[in-house]
N, C-alpha and C positions, 0 to 999 in steps of 0.2 A: 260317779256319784249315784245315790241310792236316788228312787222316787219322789222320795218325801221332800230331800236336798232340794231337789230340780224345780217341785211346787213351790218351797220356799223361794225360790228366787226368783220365778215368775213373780211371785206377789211383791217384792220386794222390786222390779226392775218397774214395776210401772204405779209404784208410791213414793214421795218426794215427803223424805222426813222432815225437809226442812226448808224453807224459802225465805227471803228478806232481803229488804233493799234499802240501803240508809246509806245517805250522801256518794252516792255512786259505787257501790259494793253490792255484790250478789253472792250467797251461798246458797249450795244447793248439798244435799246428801243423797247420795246414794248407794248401793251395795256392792261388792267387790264383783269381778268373775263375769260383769256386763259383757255382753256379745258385740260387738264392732258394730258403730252403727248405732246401737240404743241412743234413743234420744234422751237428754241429761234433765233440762230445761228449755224454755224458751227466751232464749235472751234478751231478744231483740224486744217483747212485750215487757220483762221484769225492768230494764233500762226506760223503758218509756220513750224508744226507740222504734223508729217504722223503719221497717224492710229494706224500702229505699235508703236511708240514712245510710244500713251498714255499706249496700251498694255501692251506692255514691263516695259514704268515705273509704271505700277500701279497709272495710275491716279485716283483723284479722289478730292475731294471740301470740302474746311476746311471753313466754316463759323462761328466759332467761337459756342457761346452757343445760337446763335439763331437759329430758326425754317428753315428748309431747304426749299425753295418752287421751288428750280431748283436742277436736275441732271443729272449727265456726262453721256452719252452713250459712252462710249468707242469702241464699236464693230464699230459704224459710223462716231466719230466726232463728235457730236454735243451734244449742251443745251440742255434739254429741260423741260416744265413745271413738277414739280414734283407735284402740288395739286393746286388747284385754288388760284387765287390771286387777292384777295381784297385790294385796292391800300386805301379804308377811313379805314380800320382799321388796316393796316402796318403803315401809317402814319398819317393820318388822315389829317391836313389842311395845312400840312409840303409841301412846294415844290421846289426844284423837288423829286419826290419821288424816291429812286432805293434802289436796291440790290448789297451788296457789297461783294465779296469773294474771296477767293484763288484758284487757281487750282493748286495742288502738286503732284510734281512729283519726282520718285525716280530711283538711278541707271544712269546718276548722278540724285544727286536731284537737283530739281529745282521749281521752281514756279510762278503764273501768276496770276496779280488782273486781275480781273472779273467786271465791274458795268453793270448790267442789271436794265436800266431805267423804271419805270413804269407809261405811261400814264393812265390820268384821261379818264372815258367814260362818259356818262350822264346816270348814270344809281340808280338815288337817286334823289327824287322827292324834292323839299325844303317841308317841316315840322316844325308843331308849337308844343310849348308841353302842351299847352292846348288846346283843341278841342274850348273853348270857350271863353272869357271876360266879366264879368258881370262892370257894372260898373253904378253909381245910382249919376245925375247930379238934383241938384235945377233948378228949370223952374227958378228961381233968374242969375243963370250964363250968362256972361258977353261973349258977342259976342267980338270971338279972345280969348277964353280957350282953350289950347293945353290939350291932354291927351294923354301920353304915349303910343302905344299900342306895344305887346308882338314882338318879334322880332323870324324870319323866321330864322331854322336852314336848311342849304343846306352843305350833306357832300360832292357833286364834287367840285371842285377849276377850276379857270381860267373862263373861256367862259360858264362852267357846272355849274357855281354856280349859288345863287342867284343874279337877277338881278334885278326886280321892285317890287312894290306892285298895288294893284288894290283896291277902296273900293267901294261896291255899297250897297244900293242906297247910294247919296250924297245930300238928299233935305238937312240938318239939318250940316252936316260935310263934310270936303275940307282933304285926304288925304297929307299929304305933308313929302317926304322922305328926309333924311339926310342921306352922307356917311361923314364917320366917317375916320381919322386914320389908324385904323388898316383894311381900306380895306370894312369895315362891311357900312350896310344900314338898318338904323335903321325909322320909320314911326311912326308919330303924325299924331291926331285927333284934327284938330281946328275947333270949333264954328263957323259956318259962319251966323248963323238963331237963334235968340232966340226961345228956349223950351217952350209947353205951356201945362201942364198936366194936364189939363179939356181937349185937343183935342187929344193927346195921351202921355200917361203915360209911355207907353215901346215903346223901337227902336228896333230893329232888325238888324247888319249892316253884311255883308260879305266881312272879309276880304282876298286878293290872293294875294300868292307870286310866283312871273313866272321867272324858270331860263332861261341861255341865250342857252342851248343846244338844238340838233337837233335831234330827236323831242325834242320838248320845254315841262318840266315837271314844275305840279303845285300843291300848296298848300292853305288850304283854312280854317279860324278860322271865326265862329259866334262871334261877338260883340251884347251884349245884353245889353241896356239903359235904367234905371228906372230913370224915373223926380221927383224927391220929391219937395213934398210941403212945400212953403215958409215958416221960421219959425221966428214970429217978439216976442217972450216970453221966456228968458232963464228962467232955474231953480234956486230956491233961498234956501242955508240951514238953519236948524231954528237956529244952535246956529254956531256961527264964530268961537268958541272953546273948544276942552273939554279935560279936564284934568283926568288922570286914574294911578292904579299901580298895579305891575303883579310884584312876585317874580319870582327870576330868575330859571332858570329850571323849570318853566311850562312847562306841556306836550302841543307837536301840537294841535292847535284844541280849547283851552281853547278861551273863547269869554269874550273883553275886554271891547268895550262899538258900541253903535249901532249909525251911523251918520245920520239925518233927513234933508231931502230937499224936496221940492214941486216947481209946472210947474201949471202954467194959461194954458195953448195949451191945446188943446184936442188932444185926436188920439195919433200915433205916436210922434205928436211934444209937448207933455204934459209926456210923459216916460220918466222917468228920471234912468239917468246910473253914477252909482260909482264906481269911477277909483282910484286907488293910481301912483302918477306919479313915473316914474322907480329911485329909490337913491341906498345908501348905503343902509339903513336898508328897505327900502321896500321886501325886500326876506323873510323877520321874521314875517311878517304881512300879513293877504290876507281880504278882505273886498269883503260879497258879492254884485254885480253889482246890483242886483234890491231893495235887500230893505236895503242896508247900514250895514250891522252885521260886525263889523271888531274880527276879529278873529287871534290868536297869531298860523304863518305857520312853525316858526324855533325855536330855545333854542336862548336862549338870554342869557345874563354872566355878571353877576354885575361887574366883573372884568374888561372886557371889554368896558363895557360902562354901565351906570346907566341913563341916559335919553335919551328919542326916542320922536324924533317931525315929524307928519306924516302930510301931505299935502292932503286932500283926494277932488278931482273936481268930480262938481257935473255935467252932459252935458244932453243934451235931445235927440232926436234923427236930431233935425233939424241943429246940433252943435252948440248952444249954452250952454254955461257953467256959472258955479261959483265953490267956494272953498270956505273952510275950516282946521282947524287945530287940531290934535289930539295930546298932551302930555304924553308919558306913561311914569310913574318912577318904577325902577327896584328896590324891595329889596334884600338885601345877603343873601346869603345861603352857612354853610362850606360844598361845593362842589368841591375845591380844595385841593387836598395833597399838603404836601410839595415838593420842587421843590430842587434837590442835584445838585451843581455846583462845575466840581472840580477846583479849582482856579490854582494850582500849582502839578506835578504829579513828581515823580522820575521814567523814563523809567529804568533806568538798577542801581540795589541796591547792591553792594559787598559786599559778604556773611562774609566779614570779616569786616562787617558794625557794630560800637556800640549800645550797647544801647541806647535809648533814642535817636536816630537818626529821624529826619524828614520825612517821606515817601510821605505824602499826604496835602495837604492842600483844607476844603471844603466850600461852601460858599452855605448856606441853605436859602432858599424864599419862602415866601408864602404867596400868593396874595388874599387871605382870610382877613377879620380884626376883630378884637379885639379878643376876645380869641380863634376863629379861625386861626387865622396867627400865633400864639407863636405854638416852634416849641422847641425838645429834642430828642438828635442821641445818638446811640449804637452800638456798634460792633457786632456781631458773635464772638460764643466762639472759640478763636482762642489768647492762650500763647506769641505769638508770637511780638503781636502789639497790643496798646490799644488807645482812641481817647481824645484827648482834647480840653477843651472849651475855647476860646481864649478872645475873647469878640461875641457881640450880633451877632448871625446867620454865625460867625465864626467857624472854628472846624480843629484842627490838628490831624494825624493818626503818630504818631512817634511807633519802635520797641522798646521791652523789652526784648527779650532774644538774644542768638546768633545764625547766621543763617550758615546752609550748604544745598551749594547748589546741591552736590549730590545726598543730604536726602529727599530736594523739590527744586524745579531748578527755581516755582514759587508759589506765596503766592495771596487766591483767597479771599478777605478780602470784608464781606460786611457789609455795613451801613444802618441801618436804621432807619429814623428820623420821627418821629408823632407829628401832633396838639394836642390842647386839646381845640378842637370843641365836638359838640357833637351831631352824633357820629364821634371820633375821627377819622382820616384819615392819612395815613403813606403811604411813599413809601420807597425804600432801592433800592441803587446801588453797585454793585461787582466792585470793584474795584482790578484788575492783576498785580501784581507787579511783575515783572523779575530779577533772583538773577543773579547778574553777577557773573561771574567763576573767580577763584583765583588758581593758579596753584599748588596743592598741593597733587595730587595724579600722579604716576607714571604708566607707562603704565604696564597692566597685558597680560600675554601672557594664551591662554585655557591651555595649558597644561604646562608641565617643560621641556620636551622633545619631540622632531618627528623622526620618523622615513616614509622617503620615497623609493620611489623603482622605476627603471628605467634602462628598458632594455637597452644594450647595443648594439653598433653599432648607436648609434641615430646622428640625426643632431645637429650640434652646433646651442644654440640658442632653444633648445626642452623646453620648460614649466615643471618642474620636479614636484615644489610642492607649495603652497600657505599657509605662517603660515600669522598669523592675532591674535593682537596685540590689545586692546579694552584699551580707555583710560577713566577715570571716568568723568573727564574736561570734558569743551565743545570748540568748537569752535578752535582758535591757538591751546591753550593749547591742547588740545585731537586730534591735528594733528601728527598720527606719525608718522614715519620716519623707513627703515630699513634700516641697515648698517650692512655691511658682515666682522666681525673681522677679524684682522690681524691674521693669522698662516699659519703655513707650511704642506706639503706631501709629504715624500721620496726627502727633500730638495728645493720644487717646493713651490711656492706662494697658497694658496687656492684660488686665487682670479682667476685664468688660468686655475681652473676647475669647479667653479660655479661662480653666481652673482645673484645679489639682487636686486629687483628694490624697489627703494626706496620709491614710494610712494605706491604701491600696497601687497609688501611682497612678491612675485613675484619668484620664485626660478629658474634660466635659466641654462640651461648647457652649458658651455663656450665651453668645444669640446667632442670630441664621445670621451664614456668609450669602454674600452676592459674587458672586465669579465676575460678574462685568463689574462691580467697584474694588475688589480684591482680589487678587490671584494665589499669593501664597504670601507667608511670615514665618518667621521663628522669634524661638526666645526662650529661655535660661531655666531649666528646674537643679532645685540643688535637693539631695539628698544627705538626710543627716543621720546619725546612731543615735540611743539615748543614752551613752555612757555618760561618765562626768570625767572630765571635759568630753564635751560631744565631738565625732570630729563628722566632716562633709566633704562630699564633692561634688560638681554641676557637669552638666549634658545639657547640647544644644538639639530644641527640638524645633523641625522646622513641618508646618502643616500647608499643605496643598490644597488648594480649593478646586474640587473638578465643576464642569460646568454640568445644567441640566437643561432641556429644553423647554424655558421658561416665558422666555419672550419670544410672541408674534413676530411674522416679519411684519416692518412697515415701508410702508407704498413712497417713495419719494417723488416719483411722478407715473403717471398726471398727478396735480394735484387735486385733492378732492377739495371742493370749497360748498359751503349751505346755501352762499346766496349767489352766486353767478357761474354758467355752465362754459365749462372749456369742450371746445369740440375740436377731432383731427378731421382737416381736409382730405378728399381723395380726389382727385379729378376723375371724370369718367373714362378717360384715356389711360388712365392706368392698367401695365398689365402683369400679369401673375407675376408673384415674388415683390411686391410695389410695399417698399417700408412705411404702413402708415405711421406707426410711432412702436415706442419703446417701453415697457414697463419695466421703470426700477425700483430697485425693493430692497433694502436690505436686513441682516439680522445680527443685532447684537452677541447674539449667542458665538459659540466656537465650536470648529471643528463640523462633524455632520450637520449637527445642529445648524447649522449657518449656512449650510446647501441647500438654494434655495430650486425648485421647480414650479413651473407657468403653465397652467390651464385654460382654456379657455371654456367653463359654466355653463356659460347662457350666452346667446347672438340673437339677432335681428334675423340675419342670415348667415346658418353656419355654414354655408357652402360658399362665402364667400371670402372667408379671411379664417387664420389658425395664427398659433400662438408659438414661439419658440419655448420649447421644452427649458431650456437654461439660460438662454438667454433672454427671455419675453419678447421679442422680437414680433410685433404684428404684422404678418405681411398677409396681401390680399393671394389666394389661391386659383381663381381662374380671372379671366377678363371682364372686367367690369363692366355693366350692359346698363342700356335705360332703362331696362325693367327693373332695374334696384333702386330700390327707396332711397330719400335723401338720407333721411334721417335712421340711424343704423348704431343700434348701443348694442356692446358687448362688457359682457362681466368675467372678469379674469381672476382665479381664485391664482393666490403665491402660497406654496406649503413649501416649509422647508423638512430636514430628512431626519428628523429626532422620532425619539418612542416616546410618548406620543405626539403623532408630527400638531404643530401649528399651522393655523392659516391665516390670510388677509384676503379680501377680495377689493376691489378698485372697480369701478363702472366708468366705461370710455366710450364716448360719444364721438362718432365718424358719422362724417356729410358726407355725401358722396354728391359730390357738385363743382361745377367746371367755375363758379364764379360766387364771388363772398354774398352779395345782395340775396341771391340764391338761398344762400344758405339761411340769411339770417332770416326771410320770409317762413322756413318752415321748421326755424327751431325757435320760433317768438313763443311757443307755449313750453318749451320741452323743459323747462325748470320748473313745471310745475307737475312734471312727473311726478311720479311714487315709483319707490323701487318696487319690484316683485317679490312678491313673497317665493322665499327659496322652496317651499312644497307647491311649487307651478303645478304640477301634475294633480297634486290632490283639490286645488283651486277650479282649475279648468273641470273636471269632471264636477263637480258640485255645481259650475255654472250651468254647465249642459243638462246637469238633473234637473236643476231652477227651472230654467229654459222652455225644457220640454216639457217639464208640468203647467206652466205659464202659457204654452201654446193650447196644450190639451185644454186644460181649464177655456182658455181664452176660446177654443173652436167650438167647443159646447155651450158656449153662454150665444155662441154669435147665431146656432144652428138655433139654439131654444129662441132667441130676438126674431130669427125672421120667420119660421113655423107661426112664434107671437103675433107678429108682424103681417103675415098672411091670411094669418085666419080676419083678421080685425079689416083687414082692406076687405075681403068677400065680404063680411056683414056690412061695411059699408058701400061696397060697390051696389049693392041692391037695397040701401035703403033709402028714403026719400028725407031723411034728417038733412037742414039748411048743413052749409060749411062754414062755420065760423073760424074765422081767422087767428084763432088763440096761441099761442107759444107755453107750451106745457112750462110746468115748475124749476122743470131741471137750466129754464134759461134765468141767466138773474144778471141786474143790470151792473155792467164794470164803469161804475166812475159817474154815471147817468149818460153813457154816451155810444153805449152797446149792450150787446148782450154775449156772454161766453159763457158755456158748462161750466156746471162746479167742479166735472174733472178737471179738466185743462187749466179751473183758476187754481187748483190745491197741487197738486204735481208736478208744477213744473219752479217750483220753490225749492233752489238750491244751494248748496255751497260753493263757496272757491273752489275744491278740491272736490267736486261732484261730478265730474265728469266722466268717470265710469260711473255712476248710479245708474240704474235701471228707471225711464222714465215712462209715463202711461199717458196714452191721448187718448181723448172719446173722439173715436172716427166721424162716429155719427155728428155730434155738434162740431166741429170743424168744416164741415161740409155743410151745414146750415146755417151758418152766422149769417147775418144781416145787421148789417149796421143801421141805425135809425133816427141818428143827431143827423140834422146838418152839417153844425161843425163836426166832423169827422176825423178831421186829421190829427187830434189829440188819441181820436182811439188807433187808427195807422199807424201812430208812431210806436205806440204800444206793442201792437203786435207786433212791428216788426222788430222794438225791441227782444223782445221774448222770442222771437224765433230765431235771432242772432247766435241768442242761448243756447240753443236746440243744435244749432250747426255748430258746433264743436268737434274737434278731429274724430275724438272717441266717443262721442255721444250712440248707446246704445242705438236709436233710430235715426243714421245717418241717411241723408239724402242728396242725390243727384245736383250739384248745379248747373244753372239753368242757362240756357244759351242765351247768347249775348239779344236775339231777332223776340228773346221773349219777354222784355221789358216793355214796358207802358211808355208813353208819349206824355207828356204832360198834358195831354186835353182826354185821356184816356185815364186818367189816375181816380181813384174814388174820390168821391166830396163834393161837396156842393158846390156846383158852375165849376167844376173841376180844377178844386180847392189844393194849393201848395200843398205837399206833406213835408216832413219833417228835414233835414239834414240828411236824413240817410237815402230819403227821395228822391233827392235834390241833385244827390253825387252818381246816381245810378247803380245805387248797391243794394238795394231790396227788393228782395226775389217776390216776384207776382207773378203770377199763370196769365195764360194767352187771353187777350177779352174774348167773352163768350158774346156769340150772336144774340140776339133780340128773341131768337127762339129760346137760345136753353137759357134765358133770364128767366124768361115765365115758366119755360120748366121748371126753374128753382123753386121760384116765386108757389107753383102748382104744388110742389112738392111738398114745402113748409107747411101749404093748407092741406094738405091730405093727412098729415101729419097732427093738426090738430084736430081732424077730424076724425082721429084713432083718437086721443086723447076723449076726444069730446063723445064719442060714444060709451064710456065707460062711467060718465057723471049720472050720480045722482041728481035728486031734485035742488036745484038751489046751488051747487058744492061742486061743479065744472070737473068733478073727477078728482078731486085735491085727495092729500092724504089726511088719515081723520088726524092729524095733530092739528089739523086747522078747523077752527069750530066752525061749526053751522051757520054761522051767520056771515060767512068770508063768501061773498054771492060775486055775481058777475060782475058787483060797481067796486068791488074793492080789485080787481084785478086793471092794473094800468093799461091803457090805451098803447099797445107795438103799433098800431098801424098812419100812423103818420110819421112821413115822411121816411120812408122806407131807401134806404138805398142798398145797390146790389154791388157787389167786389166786383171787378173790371170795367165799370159801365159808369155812362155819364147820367142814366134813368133818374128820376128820381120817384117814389113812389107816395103819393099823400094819401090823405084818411079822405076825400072828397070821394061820396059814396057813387057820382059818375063815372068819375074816373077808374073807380077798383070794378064797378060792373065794365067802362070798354073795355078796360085793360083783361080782364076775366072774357070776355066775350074774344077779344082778340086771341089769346094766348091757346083757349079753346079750340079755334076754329085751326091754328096752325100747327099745333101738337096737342094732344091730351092724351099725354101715356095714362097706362092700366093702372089703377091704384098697387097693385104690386111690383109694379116696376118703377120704383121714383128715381128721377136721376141726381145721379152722385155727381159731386161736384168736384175736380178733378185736385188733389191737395196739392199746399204748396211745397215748392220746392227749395233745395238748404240756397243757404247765399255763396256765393261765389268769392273765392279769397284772392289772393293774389297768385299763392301758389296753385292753384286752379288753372286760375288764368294761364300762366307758364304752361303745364301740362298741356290746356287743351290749345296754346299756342303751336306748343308741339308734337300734337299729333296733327294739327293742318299743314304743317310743315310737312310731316312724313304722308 
C-alpha cells in the first residue's frame, strides 16, 4: 500500500465513528485491515461495567460458529482485534458490513450484544478478469455498432468502488457507460468511424477503470480489433439431402455419410465450416467442421426413436451460410429384456392364508418387436407359491401350501421372465412378501423356575430380579405382559412384599426383609400376549433372603441390671487357670455374622485374669496374691465376625475375697460407680494437665503467702503495737457455734455422685479453728459430719486412717466439762488427732494472735484492716467478741474473756515457748475415719 493508504488508516484506527449504548447493546465502527491487537473499544466502561465484574464473571464472547476476529481483554476492559480483518471477504459487496456477538457473563449471568461495524478502505484496485478482448469487426460495419466490453470488478463499496471508465485511443470508437440497477457501470464500444483493412487490419484500444477512493486506484484491459474482409460469396452444398441407416446400438465413432459444400471466395472467405445446429438429437451425432464426415457420438435406441433428421449449415468465414438435410433410419436390435411390472402386491399375507390365495399380480413389457418382444415367467423353486398365466403379458403369483409364520415370517419369491430373441434376454425380480402373525402361540418363559437372592435390610422399591418371557408372535401378539398372582404369606397378601412391572418383568421389593423374621418365599408371575384371545403362562418365583450383619451380639450373662450389682467371687486361694465365670452372648444373625469373639478392654488388673477368645471363658492367669484388690471390674467387649463387625461390651465385677461379709464391706459403694469413659487415655492426660497446673498455680500462691507472711511477722516482730486478739474476716460464724473459712464452708458442697470432683481445703484455717460455744458438741458433730464426706474411697484428697491408740477418752473429747459428742463419738468412729500438750495449746493459742496481728497491722484508722466494701463506720464495736470462752480441739482447757486469766495464760504460754513470729506452728490435720474395710486390712497386716 501507497503512503497516503497507510496515513489514512492510522487516522482511521484510533477514531471511533461510532459508539452507543441502549438497553445493553454496544456498537462500535471501525476500519478494515486493523493490526491484531488494536484496541476496538472499551467495554467494560460503555457496559457500565467495572473491571472486576468481567473478572469475577468470567467474561467472555459467544459468537456462535463463526470465526472470532475480536477478543475480550478482561484484565483492561476492552475489545480488541483478534486477527486481521478483511471487510471484501467477511462480506464482500453487503453493506453495512459488522460484527455481531455476545459478551457472557456469569455469577449472575448475564449478557450483551456487541456490533462492531466495519468500514470499507480503498484498498482493492478495480480488476478485469481478462487481461485482454480480442474482437474481429468487418471493415463492412455500420457506423453506430455498439460492442459489449467486459465489465470492471471493484471489491470496495461506497466512494471506494468503481467509478468510470477511460478508452484511448478513440480515432475509430466513442466509450459510452451505462449504470445499471443494481448500482453496477457497465461500458460499450460504439463505431463512430467506418473501418478500413487495407489501412489497418488490427486496433489496439486500452481500456481504464478508475475508483472514487483516495488515492484513486486503477485498472486496465487491452482490447485487440481485427477488420475482416468483406465477404460478398456464401457457401453452397452439393446435395440439399441425404438419406442413411445405422442399426441401433452402433458403437460411438461409426461414420454415417459424409456432407459436401464448396465457397467461390478465396482466402479465409472461401473456408467453408460445418456445424449441426443445437436439437434434441444433435448430442448422438458430431460432424467434422472442415471436411463434413458426420459420424454417430452417442447409442441410439430403435425403441426410442427410429428416425433422426439432422440440419447440418454450411458457413464460410466471412458469415455466410447455407444448409442441408441428413435422414438416418435406425434398425432393431433384441437389445432390450423384458421389463416386470408389479400391477397389484399384497403387503401383509396371514399365515392362516388358503391355498390358492392371490399374492401378486404382474404386468410383463417388452419394447423389442416380433419375436423379440414375446416373453414367458417362472418362478424359483420355492413349494410354497406358484405363477399363472392370465392373459397376454399378464401373470398371477397365488400360494399352494400352508403358511407359518414362525417357520418364515417372510417369503423372498423370484420371477423370471425371457424373450425369445436371439440371443435371448431375461430379467427376474424378488419379490418379499410379509406373513402377517395370527395368535397362536403362548408366551414361553427360559426356564420353569427362578430363584433370586437379596440381602436384607434393603430399601423398598430395590430391583430384586428380571425374568423374561419370549413370545413366538410378533408384534401385539408377542407383547407380553407380567402379572404377579394372587396368594398369601403368614396371612399377608404377596403383593406387600414384592411387585412386578408389567411391561419389563421387573421384580421390585415392596419393603425391607428381615432375614431373622424371613428367610425365603416364592410365588406365581403369570405371563400374558396381547393377542385377542390372550393366551398365558405362569413360573414359580422363589426369592432368598441373605442375611447381613445387623444385629449386635447380646450379653445374656452376667446380667446387666441399673439398680443392683452382681459380682463373681474369687477366693484368694485361687490358682491360674481358676473359672471365675463365663460370658455368654449371643447373635441372631447367621453364618460369620454370628461368630462371636471375647476381649477383654479394660481391667482392674490385666495381669491378672484374660478372656477366652471364643469361648469367653474368664479365667484368672497367675496366683492370686493379697496384694490384689478386692474389688476388681473388667469390661469385655463381644464382636462378632461380619463387615462391619458389631459389638457389645458387659462390665463384670470380681471380689477377690476368701469370705462373703468381706466382700460386701467393700462393694457397699461400687453401684454407685460411673462407667469410664471409653477415651481413658485422653481423660487421664487432661487430668494430669488440670493437676499439674493446680499444683503450679497452687505452689506460687503458697511461696507469694509466706514471702507475705514473712515480711509482715518482721515489721511486727520489731514493733511495739499491743496484740489484739482479732480473727480476720475470712473466719465467719457456722451456726453461732464456731468459726470455719469460707473456703471450706463453699467446697465442700456436693453431690451423690461427686466423688471424683476435685475438692479444695484452706489449709491455713483448718489448722486454726477454735471453737468458742460451750455447747460445742452441735459443731463436733458437724465436722465430723463433713469429714465423713471427705473420706470417701475416691475422694481426690484421701487420707490415712488413724490408729486405733489415737482416739480420745471421753474425758479428753472437746466441750464443755468434756461434753458427750454426737453418735458417731460415741461409737469410736471419728477420727481426732492425738491431744496436744499444754504447750502446743498455747502455741496455737500464740499463733492465732500473731496472726491477728498481721491482720492488725495493715488497719487503718478506725477500719481493723477490713476491706473497703465495709464503710467507715464498721469500727472495733461492731466486730463480735471471739474471746470468750475459747476452747482448743483435744483439750479439756477452756479459755474466757476474764482479762486475768488471758494475761496468766499469755504470761504462762510465754515463759514455756514463744516461737519467732515466723515460725507459727501448724497444727497437725485431721485424719480420714477408718472403715471397716480398713479395719480388716490393718487387721491383716498385724497378723503378717
Amino acid at each position: 500500500m501507497s503512503a497516503g493508504m497507510m496515513r489514512w488508516q492510522t487516522v482511521l484506527l484510533f477514531s471511533l465513528l461510532r459508539l452507543g449504548v441502549l438497553r445493553g447493546q454496544v456498537s462500535y465502527s471501525v476500519p478494515e485491515e486493523m493490526k491484531s491487537g488494536s484496541v476496538i473499544g472499551k467495554i467494560a466502561h460503555d457496559l457500565g461495567l467495572g473491571v472486576d465484574r468481567l473478572k469475577s464473571g468470567k467474561a467472555r464472547i459467544y459468537t456462535g460458529n463463526t470465526e472470532e476476529y475480536v477478543e475480550l481483554n478482561r484484565e483492561r476492559g476492552v475489545l480488541n482485534v483478534k486477527q486481521r480483518i478483511d471487510r471484501e471477504t467477511l462480506c464482500g459487496q453487503t453493506m453495512p458490513c459488522a460484527l455481531h456477538f455476545q459478551i457472557i457473563l456469569e455469577n449472575p449471568m448475564e449478557f450483551y450484544t456487541v456490533t462492531v461495524e466495519i468500514t470499507d478502505i480503498n484498498d482493492n484496485p478495480p480488476t478485469f478478469e481478462r487481461g485482454e478482448m480480442k474482437y474481429e469487426i468487418s471493415e463492412s460495419a455500420l457506423i453506430g455498432a455498439r460492442f459489449v466490453l467486459e465489465k470492471a470488478i471493484d471489491d470496495d463499496v461506497g466512494v471506494n468502488g468503481l467509478s468510470s471508465y477511460t478508452l484511448k485511443p478513440n480515432d475509430n470508437f466513442v466509450l459510452k457507460t451505462t449504470s445499471r440497477v443494481d448500482g453496477t457501470k457497465h461500458a460499450e464500444m460504439v463505431l463512430q468511424k467506418p473501418l478500413d483493412r487495407e489501412k489497418n487490419e488490427h486496433l489496439s484500444l486500452t481500456l481504464t477503470a478508475l475508483d472514487g477512493g483516495e488515492p484513486q486506484l486503477t485498472g486496465t484491459m487491452q482490447i485487440i480489433i481485427t477488420v475482416l474482409d468483406v465477404n460478398d460469396n456464401p457457401p453452397v452444398c452439393s446435395k440439399p439431402e441425404y438419406k442413411v441407416s445405422v442399426t441401433e446400438n452402433a458403437p460411438a465413432g461409426t461414420i454415417i455419410t459424409t456432407v459436401k459444400a464448396s465457397d467461390k471466395d478465396k482466402g479465409n472467405n472461401g473456408k467453408i465450416m460445418y456445424t449441426i445446429p443445437k436439437s434434441a438429437a444433435a448430442s448422438l451425432f458430431q460432424i467434422n467442421s472442415e471436411d463434413g464426415v458426420l459420424t454417430l457420438n452417442g447409442n441410439i435406441d430403435y425403441e426410442k426413436r427410429r428416425i433422426y433428421e439432422l440440419d447440418i449449415q454450411v458457413s464460410d468465414q466471412g458469415g455466410l451460410s447455407d444448409a442441408c438435410k441428413v435422414i438416418v433410419d435406425v434398425t432393431d436390435m433384441n437389445d432390450n429384456p423384458p421389463s416386470i411390472n408389479v400391477m397389484s402386491k399384497s403387503t401383509a399375507l396371514p399365515e392362516n392364508a388358503k391355498p390358492g390365495t392371490v399374492v401378486t399380480m404382474l404386468n410383463i413389457q417388452d419394447p423389442d418387436s416380433n419375436e423379440n418382444g414375446r416373453v414367458m415367467c417362472v418362478l424359483s423353486e420355492n413349494s410354497a407359491f406358484s405363477i399363472k398365466t392370465s392373459t397376454n403379458n399378464f401373470f398371477t403369483v397365488v400360494t399352494e401350501g400352508e403358511l407359518d409364520r414362525e417357520k418364515a415370517s417372510e417369503y423372498n419369491v423370484t420371477v423370471t421372465c425371457s424373450d425369445e430373441g436371439v440371443p435371448s434376454l431375461s430379467s427376474s425380480v424378488t419379490l418379499t412378501l410379509q406373513i402377517s402373525d395370527v395368535n397362536d402361540n403362548a408366551p414361553v418363559f427360559k426356564q420353569s423356575s427362578y430363584e433370586a437372592y437379596i440381602v436384607e435390610n434393603n430399601t423398598p422399591g430395590l430391583s430384586i430380579f428380571t425374568i423374561t418371557a419370549t413370545d413366538a408372535d410378533w408384534n401385539q401378539n408377542a407383547r407380553v405382559s407380567y402379572i404377579l398372582m394372587d396368594s398369601g404369606l403368614n396371612g399377608v397378601p404377596i403383593s406387600s412384599y414384592v411387585s412386578v412391572s408389567a411391561d419389563s418383568g421387573v421384580i421390585h421389593a415392596v419393603r425391607s426383609f428381615d432375614y431373622e423374621q424371613i428367610k425365603d418365599f416364592q410365588f406365581r408371575i403369570r405371563a400374558q400376549d396381547g393377542g385377542s384371545p390372550p393366551l398365558s403362562s405362569n413360573v414359580t418365583v422363589k426369592i432368598l433372603i441373605q442375611d447381613q450383619n445387623d444385629n449386635p451380639p447380646q450379653v445374656l450373662y452376667p446380667v446387666q441390671t441399673g439398680g443392683s450389682m452382681v459380682a463373681e467371687m474369687v477366693p484368694r486361694s485361687a490358682d491360674v487357670g481358676y473359672l471365675v465365670t463365663k460370658v455368654v452372648a449371643v447373635d441372631v444373625d447367621s453364618g460369620q455374622n454370628a461368630w462371636l469373639s471375647y476381649k477383654l478392654q479394660k481391667a482392674t488388673d490385666r495381669a491378672l485374669f484374660e478372656v477366652g477368645l471364643q469361648n469367653g471363658e474368664i479365667r484368672t492367669i497367675r496366683q492370686v496374691t493379697d496384694k490384689d484388690a478386692v474389688k476388681q471390674r473388667l469390661t469385655v467387649i463381644v464382636e462378632d465376625n461380619g463387615q462391619p463387625s458389631r459389638s457389645a461390651s458387659v462390665i463384670v465385677n470380681v471380689a477377690v475375697a476368701d469370705s462373703f461379709p468381706e466382700v460386701l464391706s467393700e462393694f457397699s459403694e461400687f453401684p454407685h460407680d460411673k462407667e469410664y469413659n471409653d477415651n481413658l487415655t485422653f481423660y487421664l492426660v487432661l487430668a494430669l494437665a488440670v493437676v499439674s497446673f493446680l499444683f503450679i498455680t497452687c505452689l506460687v500462691v503458697i511461696i507469694s503467702v509466706k514471702i507475705y507472711r514473712w515480711r509482715q511477722s518482721r515489721i511486727l516482730y520489731h514493733s511495739s503495737l499491743p496484740v489484739i486478739p482479732y480473727y480476720p474476716p475470712r473466719y465467719s460464724d457456722t451456726l453461732g457455734t464456731g468459726t470455719l473459712p469460707h473456703v471450706y464452708n463453699y467446697d465442700v458442697c456436693r453431690t451423690t455422685d461427686s466423688r471424683k470432683s476435685d475438692n479444695k481445703f484452706g489449709g491455713g484455717g483448718i489448722q486454726n479453728v477454735l471453737i468458742m460455744d460451750p455447747n460445742s458438741s452441735g459443731t463436733m458433730q458437724r465436722i465430723q459430719s463433713e469429714k465423713s464426706i471427705l473420706d470417701e474411697p475416691d475422694s481426690p484428697v484421701e487420707q490415712k486412717p488413724p490408729n486405733n491408740d489415737w482416739r480420745f477418752t471421753q474425758g479428753q473429747r472437746p466441750g464443755p466439762s468434756g461434753a458427750t459428742g454426737g453418735p458417731e463419738v460415741a461409737m469410736g468412729t471419728g477420727p481426732w488427732p492425738q491431744p496436744p500438750t499444754e504447750a502446743e495449746q498455747l502455741q496455737a493459742l500464740m499463733a492465732a494472735a500473731n496472726e491477728v496481728s498481721e491482720a492488725t497491722a495493715t488497719l487503718g484508722p478506725g477500719t481493723m484492716g477490713l476491706s473497703t466494701r465495709y464503710s467507715p463506720q464498721f469500727t472495733l464495736q461492731h466486730v463480735p467478741d471471739y474471746r470468750q470462752n475459747v476452747y482448743i480441739p483435744g483439750s479439756t482447757a477452756t479459755l474466757t474473756s476474764n482479762p486475768q486469766q488471758q494475761q496468766a495464760t499469755a504470761q504462762q504460754a510465754t515463759q514455756q515457748a514463744l516461737p519467732p513470729p515466723q515460725a507459727s506452728a501448724q497444727a497437725e490435720p485431721p485424719k480420714a475415719a477408718q472403715t471397716p474395710a480398713s479395719k480388716k486390712k490393718s487387721t491383716k497386716k498385724e497378723k503378717k
